[in-house]
C-alpha positions as CSV (number, residue, x, y, z in Angstrom):
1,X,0.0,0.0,0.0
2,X,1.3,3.3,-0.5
3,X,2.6,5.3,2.2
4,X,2.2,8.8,0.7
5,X,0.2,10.9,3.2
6,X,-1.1,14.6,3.0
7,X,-0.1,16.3,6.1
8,X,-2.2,19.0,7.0
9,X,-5.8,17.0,6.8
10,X,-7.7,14.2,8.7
11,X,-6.9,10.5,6.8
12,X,-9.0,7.9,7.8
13,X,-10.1,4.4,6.3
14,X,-13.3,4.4,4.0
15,X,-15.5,2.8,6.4
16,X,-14.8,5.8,8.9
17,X,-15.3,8.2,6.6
18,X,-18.2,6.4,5.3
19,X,-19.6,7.1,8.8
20,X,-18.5,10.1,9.6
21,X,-20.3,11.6,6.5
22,X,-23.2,9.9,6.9
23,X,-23.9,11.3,10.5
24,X,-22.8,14.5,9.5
25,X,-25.6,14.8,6.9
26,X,-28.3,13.1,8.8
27,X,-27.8,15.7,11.8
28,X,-28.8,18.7,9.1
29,X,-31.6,16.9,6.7
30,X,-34.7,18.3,7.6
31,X,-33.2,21.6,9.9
32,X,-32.3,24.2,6.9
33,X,-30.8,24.0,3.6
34,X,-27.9,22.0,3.1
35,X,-25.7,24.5,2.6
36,X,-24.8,25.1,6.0
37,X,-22.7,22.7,5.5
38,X,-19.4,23.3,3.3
39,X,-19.0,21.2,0.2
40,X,-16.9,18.3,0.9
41,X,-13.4,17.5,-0.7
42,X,-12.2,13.2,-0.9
43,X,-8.3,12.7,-1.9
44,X,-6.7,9.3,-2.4
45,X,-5.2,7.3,-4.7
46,X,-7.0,5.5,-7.4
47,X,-8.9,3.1,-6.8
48,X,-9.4,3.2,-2.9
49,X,-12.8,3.8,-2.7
50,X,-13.7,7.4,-3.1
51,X,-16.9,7.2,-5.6
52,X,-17.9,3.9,-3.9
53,X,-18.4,6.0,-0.1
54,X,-20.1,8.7,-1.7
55,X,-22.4,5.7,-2.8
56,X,-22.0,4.3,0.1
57,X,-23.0,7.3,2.5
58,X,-26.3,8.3,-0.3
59,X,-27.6,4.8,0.8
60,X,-27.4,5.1,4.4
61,X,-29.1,8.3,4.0
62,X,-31.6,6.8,2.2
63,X,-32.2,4.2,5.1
64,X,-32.0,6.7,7.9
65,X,-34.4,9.4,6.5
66,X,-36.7,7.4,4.6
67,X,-35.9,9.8,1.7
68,X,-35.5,9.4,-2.0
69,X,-32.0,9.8,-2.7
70,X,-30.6,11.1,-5.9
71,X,-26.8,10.7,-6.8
72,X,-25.7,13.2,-10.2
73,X,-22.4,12.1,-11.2
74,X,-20.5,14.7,-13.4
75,X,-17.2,14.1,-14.4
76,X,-15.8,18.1,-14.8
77,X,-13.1,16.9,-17.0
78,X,-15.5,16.2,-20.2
79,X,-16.7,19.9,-19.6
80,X,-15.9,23.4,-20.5
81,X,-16.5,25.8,-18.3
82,X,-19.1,27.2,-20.3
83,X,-20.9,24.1,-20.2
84,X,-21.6,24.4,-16.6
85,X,-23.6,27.4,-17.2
86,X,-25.7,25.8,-20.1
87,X,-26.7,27.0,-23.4
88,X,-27.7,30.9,-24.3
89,X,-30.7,31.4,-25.7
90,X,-32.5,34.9,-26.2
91,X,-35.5,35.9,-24.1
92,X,-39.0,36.6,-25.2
93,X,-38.4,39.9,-26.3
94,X,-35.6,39.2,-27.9
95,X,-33.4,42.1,-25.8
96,X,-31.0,39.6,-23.5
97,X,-29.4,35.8,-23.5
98,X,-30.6,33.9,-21.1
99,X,-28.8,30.1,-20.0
100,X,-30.8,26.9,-20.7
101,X,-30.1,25.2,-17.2
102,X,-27.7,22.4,-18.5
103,X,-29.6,18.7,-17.6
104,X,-27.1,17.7,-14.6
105,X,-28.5,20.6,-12.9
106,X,-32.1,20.1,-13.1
107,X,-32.8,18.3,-9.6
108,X,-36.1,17.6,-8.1
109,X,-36.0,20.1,-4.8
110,X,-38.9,18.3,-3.2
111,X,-39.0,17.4,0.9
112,X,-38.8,13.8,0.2
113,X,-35.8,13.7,-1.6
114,X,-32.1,14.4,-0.9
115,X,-29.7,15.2,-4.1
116,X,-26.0,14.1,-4.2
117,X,-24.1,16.6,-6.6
118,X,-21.0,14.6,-6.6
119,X,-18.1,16.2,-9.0
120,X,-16.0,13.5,-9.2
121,X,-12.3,13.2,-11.0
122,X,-12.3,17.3,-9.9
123,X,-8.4,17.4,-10.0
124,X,-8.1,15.6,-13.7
125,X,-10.0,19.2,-14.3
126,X,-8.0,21.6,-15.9
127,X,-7.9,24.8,-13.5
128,X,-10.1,26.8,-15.9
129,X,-12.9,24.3,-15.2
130,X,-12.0,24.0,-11.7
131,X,-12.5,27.7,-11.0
132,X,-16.3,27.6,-12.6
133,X,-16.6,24.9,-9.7
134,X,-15.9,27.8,-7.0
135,X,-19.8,28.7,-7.5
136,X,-20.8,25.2,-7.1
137,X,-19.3,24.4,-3.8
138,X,-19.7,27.8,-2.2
139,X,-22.9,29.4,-3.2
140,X,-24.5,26.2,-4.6
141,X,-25.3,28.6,-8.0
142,X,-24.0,27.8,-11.2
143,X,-24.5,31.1,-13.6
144,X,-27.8,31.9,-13.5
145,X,-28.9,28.9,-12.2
146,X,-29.2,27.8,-8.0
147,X,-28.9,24.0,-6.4
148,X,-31.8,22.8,-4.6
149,X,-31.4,23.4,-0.8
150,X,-31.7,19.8,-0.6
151,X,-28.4,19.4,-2.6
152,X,-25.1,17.8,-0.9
153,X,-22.1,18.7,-2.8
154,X,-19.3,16.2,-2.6
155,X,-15.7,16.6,-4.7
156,X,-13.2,13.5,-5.2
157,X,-9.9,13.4,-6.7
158,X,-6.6,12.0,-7.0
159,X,-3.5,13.9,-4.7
160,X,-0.7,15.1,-7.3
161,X,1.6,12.7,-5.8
162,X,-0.4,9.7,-7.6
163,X,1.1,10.6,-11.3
164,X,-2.4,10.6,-12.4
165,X,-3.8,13.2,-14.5
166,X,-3.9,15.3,-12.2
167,X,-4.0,19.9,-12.0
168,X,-2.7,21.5,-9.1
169,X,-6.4,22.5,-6.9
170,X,-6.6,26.3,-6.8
171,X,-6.4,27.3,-3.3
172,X,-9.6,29.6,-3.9
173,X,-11.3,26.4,-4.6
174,X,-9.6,24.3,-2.2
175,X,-10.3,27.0,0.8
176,X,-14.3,26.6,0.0
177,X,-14.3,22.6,0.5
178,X,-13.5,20.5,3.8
179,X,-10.8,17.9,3.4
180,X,-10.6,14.4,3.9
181,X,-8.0,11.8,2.5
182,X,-9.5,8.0,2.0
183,X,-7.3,5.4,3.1
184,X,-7.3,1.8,2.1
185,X,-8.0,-0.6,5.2
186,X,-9.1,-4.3,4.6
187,X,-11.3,-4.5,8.1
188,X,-13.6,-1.9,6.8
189,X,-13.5,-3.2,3.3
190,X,-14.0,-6.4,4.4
191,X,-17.3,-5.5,6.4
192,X,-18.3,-3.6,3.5
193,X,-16.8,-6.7,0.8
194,X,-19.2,-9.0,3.1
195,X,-22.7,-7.7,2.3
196,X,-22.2,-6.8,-1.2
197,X,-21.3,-10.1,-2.0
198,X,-17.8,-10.1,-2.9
199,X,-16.3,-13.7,-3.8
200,X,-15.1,-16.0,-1.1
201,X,-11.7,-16.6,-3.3
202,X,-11.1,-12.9,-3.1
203,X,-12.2,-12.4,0.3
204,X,-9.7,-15.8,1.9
205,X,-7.1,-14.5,-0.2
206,X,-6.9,-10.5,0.7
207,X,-7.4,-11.9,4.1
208,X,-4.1,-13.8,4.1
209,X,-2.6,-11.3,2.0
210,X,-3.8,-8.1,3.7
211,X,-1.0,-6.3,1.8
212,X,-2.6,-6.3,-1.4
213,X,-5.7,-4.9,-1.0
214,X,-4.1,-1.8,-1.9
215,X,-1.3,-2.0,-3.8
216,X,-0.5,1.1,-5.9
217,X,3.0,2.5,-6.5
218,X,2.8,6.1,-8.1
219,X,6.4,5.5,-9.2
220,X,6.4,2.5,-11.5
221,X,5.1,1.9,-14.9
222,X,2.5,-0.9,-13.9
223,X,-0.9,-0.2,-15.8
224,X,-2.9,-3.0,-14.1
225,X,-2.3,-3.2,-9.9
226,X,-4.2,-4.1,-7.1
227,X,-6.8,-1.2,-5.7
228,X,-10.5,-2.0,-3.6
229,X,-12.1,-1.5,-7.0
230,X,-9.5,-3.7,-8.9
231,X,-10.4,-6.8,-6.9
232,X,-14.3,-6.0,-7.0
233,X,-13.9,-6.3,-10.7
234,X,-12.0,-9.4,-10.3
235,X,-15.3,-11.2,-8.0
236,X,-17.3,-10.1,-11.0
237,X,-15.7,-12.0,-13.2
238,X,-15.3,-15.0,-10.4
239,X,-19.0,-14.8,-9.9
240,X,-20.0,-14.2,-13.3
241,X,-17.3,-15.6,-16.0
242,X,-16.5,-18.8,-14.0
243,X,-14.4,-18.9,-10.7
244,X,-11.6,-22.0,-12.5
245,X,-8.9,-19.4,-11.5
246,X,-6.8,-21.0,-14.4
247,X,-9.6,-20.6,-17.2
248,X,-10.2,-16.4,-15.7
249,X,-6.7,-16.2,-15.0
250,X,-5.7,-13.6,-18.0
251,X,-8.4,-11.7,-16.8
252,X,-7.4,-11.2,-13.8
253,X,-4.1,-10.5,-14.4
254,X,-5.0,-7.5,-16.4
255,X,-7.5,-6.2,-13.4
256,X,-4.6,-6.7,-10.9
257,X,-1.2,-7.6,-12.8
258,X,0.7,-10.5,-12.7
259,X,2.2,-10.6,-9.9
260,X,-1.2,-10.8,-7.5
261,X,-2.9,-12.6,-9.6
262,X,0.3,-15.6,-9.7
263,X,-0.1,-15.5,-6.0
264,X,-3.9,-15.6,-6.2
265,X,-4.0,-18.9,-8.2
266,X,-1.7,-20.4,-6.0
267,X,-3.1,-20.0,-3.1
268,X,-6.3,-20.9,-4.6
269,X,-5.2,-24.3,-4.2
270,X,-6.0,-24.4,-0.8
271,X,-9.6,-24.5,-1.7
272,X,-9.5,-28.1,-3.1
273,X,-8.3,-29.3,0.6
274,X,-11.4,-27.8,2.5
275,X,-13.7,-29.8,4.5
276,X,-17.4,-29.6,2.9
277,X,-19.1,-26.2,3.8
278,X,-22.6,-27.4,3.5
279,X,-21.7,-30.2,5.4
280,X,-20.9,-28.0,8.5
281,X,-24.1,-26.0,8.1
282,X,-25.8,-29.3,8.0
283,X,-24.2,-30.1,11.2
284,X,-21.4,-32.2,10.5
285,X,-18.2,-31.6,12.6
286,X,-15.5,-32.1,9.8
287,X,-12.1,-31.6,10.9
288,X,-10.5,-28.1,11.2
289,X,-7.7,-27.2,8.4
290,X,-4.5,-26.8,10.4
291,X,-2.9,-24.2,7.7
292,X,-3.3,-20.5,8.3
293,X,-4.1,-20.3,4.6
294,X,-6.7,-22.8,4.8
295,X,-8.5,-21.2,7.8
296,X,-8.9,-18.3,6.0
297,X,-10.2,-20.1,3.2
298,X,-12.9,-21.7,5.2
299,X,-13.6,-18.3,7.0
300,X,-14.9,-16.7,3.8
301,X,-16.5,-19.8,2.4
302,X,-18.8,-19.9,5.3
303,X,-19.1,-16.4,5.0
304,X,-20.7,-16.6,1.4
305,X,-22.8,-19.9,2.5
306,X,-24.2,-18.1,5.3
307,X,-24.6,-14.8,2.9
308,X,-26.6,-17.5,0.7
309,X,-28.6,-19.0,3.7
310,X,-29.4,-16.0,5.8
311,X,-32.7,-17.0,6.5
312,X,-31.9,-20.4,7.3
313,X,-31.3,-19.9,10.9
314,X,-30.9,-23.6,11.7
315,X,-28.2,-23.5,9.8
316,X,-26.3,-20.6,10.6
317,X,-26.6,-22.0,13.9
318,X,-25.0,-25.4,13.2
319,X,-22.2,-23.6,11.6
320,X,-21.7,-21.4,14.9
321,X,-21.5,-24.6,16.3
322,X,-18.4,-25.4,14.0
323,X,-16.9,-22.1,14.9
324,X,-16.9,-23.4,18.0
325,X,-13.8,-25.2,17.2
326,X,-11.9,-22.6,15.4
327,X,-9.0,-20.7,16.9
328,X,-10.5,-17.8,19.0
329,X,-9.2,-15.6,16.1
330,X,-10.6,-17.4,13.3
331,X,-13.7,-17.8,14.5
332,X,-13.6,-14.1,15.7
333,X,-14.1,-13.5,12.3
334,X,-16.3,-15.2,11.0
335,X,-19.0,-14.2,13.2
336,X,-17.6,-10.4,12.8
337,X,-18.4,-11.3,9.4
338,X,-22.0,-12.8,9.9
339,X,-23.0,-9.6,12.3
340,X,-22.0,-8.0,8.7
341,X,-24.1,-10.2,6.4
342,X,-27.0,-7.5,6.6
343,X,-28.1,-4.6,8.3
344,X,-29.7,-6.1,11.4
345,X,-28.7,-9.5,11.3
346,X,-27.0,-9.3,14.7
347,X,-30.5,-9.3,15.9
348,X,-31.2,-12.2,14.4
349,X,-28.3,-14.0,15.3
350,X,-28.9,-13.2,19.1
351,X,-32.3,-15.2,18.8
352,X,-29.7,-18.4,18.3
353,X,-28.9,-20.4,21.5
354,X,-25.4,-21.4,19.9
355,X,-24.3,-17.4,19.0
356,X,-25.5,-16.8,22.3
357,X,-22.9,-19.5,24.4
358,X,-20.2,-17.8,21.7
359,X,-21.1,-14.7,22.7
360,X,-20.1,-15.3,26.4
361,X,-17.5,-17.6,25.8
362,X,-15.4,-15.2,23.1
363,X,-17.3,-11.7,22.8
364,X,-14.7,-10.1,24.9
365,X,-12.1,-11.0,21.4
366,X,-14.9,-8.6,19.6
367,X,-13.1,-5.2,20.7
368,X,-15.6,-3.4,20.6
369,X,-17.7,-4.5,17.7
370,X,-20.6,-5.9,19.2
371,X,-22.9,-2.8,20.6
């Protein structure tokens, strides 16, 4: 992971900023226009996560409020700066121009809804464009035309150290926004990585290999390396190409590189000496894999077997059972993992006798997780 740092603001993982964000907003929604609050700046390297909290924190606002949440995306590199104000057209009398409102703009200002403007890629902007963004984030006007005061603004971009195409963020711009950089962490990815879905193989393996989550090295050459959103890409073609890592192999080498995805395959072996995972949720007691590899193997396979058979809480319950038997860590884990499966499954999983004498027998290992 890369160790550049930007000195002067708050860095935190994704899952904490995630949070912080979200309660930030909900404190305001429904006491005055959003524009109390200053427009909000993400830096981080590519690929760590920055358009994916955005998303993250528009859907937890939806759950909180109970509002309809709308997220415009616009990409300020693909405009000029007149295109931000729109198109002129003359008035009625034919005397003055007047701006057609361009589409991104038009937002629905209603009670029930909140709008996410999110200007995403800001810093791949040339400074031109970024300076027509000084009305956006300030006065929430652009021209002629005014944001909704139900209108968040949010900014992401990459930090100049990244060697991406990146412009130097006018400090009259940079002034109007609060700062945050996004770090890559796996525990919050992983909580995250756990209720979307991602695939088991990619979840044992960054588990083991904690180092590659985030692996991006502004000073080589390397085209393809491993980021958060590199290794989502590479569970959608697991769980929709075919998970044979030999067959998908190219693919994933040109999602992640070579070098990963090597060490993926081989350690995918591991997976062919597991015990049966729907045996254990059936309530068989097959032995426990001795390797440290193979435990985290078997932790994420359960995970996505429970994922699959949420409902099922005869089974979940068997497999508790099983984790019984686990190393404290280990088994740690996994039920972190099932408290993680959806929002308010720990309440289910406290209706089962078996979480419950696992709860008193380990929940002190939680650290704080269970609340």
């Amino acid at each position: 992971m890369s160790e550049l740092k930007m000195t002067n603001i708050p860095s935190m993982p994704v899952g904490k900023l995630i949070d912080i964000l979200t309660d930030m907003y909900a404190a305001v929604i429904g006491k005055g226009p959003m524009s109390a609050l200053p427009s909000v700046m993400l830096w981080g390297p590519p690929g760590v996560g920055k358009s994916q909290a955005v998303r993250e924190v528009a859907e937890r606002l939806a759950e909180r409020t109970k509002k309809r949440v709308s997220v415009t995306d616009v990409r300020l590199l693909l405009f000029n700066p007149i295109d931000l104000r729109g198109i002129p057209t003359a008035n009625a009398e034919k005397t003055l121009a007047v701006w057609l409102k361009p589409k991104i703009f038009d937002m629905d200002g209603g009670d029930d809804v909140i709008n996410f403007l999110f200007l995403d890629e800001i810093t791949a902007a040339p400074q031109s464009v970024q300076a027509a963004a000084y009305q956006i984030t300030l006065d929430r006007v652009v021209g002629e035309h005014r944001l909704p005061d139900n209108c968040i603004v949010i900014a992401a971009g990459n930090r100049m150290t990244d060697k991406s195409v990146t412009y130097r963020m006018p400090k009259a711009l940079a002034n109007r926004l609060m700062h945050f950089e996004a770090e890559g962490s796996f525990d919050s990815w992983r909580e995250w990585a756990v209720g979307k879905g991602i695939h088991p193989k990619v979840l044992g393996f960054l588990a083991f290999r904690r180092d590659l989550l985030m692996a991006f090295d502004p000073a080589t050459e390397d085209v393809a390396f491993p980021t958060p959103r590199a290794w989502e890409r590479v569970s959608d073609i697991l769980n929709r190409v075919g998970d044979d890592l030999e067959e998908v192999y190219p693919y994933i080498a040109g999602l992640v590189g070579t070098g990963a995805a090597i060490e993926l395959r081989t350690w995918e072996k591991v997976y062919r000496t597991l015990p049966s995972v729907e045996d254990i949720f059936r309530g068989k007691m097959p032995p426990v894999p001795k390797g440290t590899d193979a435990l985290y193997a078997l932790v994420a396979s359960m995970t996505a077997y429970a994922r699959e058979h949420r409902g099922e809480l005869d089974l979940i319950a068997n497999s508790i059972v099983y984790a019984e038997k686990l190393p404290p860590d280990f088994s740690v884990v996994l039920l972190k993992d099932y408290m993680a499966l959806e929002k308010g499954y720990l309440e289910k999983l406290m209706k089962i006798p078996a979480f419950l004498r696992w709860l008193s027998a380990k929940g002190s290992l939680l650290n704080g997780t269970f609340r």
